[in-house]
C-alpha positions as CSV (number, residue, x, y, z in Angstrom):
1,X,-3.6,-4.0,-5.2
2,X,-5.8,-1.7,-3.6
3,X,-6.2,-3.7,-0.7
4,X,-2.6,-4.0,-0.1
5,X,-1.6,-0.2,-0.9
6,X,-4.1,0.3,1.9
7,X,-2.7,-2.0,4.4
8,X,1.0,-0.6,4.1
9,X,-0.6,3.0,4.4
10,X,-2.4,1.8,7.4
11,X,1.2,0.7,9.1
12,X,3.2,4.1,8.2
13,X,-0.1,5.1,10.8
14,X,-1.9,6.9,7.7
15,X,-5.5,7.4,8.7
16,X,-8.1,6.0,6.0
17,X,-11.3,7.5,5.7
18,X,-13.6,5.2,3.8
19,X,-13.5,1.5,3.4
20,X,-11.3,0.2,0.8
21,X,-13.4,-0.8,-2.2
22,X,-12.6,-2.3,-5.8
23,X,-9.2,0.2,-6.5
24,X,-9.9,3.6,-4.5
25,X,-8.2,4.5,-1.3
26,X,-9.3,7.5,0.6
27,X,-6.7,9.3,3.2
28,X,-6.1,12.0,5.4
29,X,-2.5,14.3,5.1
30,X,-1.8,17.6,6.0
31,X,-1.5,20.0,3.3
32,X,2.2,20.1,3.1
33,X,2.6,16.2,2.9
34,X,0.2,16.6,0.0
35,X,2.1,19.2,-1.7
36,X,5.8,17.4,-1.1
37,X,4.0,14.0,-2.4
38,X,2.0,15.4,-5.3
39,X,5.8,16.9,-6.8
40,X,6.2,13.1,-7.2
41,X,2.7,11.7,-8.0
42,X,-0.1,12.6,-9.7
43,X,-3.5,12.2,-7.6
44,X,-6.2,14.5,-6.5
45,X,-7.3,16.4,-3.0
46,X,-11.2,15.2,-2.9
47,X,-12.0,17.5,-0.3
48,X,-9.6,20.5,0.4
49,X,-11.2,21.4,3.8
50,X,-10.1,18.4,5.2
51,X,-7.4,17.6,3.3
52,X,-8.6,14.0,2.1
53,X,-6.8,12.7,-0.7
54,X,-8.2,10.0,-3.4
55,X,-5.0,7.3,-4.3
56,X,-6.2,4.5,-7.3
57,X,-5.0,1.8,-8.5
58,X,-5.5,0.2,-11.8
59,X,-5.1,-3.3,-13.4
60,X,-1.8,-3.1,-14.4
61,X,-0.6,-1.3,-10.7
62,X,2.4,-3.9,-9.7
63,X,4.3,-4.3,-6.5
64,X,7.0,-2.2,-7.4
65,X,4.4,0.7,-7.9
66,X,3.2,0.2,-4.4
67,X,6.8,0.1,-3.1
68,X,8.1,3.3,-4.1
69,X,4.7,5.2,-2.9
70,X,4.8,3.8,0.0
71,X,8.3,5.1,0.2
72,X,7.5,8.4,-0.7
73,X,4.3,8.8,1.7
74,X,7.0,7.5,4.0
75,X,9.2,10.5,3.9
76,X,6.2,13.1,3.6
77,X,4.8,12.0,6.7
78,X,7.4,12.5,8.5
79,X,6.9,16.7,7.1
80,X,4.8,18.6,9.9
């Protein structure tokens, strides 16, 4: 699921910084996308100088799941 949370990311023009591996995806936002997402999902800021943000997946992550944060990373990208 990883793998495909990553592609969708990658469309919406979200900037990746690590290859995708097993169920981690690594990403780049600007702090106030990261504040307006994190009100609706849980996840951490790896590295608060640049703003790099860890998304995971787990076994039991379904489409659906993957829908609706796309959606939301949808509308916070769109915050300057």
């Amino acid at each position: 699921m990883a793998s495909i949370l990553a592609k969708n990311l990658q469309q919406l023009g979200v900037r990746l910084t690590r290859e995708v591996q097993v169920n981690a995806i690594f990403a780049l936002l600007n702090k106030k996308q990261i504040e307006a997402l994190q009100k609706r999902y849980f996840f951490y800021v790896w590295n608060e100088e640049t703003d790099e943000v860890r998304w995971m997946t787990s076994f039991d992550t379904s489409q659906a799941d993957i829908d609706g944060f796309v959606s939301a990373v949808k509308e916070v990208i769109n915050l300057k």
